[in-house]
Structure formats: C-alpha cells, structure tokens
N, C-alpha and C positions, 0 to 999 in steps of 0.2 A: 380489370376490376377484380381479377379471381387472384389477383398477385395478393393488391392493399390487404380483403381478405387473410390471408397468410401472415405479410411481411409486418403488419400492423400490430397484431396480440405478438410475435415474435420481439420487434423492437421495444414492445412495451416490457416485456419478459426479461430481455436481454439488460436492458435499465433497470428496472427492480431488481435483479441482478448484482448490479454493478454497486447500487446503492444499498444493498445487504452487505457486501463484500468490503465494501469504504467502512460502516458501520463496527464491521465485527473488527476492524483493523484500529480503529480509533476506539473501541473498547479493549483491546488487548496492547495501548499504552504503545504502539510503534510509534506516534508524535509525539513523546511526551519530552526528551531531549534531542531538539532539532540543533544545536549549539554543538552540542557536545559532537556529534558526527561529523559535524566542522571545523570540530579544532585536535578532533583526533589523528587527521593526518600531518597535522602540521610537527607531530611527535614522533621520531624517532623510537622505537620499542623493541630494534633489535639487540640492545644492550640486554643480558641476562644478568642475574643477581651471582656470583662463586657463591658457589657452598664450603 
C-alpha cells in the first residue's frame, strides 16, 4: 500500500510531464510540415551549385 502511495502522484507527475512536453512541441511548429519530411528523402541534394 506504501508503493501506490509513491508510484501514484509519480505517474501522475510523469504524465503531466509528458503532456507539457507534446504541448510546447506542437507550439514550436515541429508538425506543421509532416509531407515535406517525406518527400525530402526522396531528393537527391548532393549535387552542389559551381561557383
């Protein structure tokens, strides 16, 4: 009984956590082109421009 105690506010912590962390990621725009990261390998980019 002296675990739940513990493990209980822990996993709740460790959640609240996890969901602050998704939040600040989906405000700082990392999904916002999910496409684009998939058709970027399809591209060749070792070709350099001569100067």
């Amino acid at each position: 009984m002296t675990a739940l105690i513990l493990l209980a506010p822990l996993a709740l912590g460790m959640g609240l956590l996890g969901l602050v962390l998704f939040l600040w990621t989906l405000r700082s725009g990392q999904y916002d082109d999910l496409d684009g990261a998939a058709s970027r390998i399809l591209f060749d980019d070792s070709e350099r421009p001569k100067k």
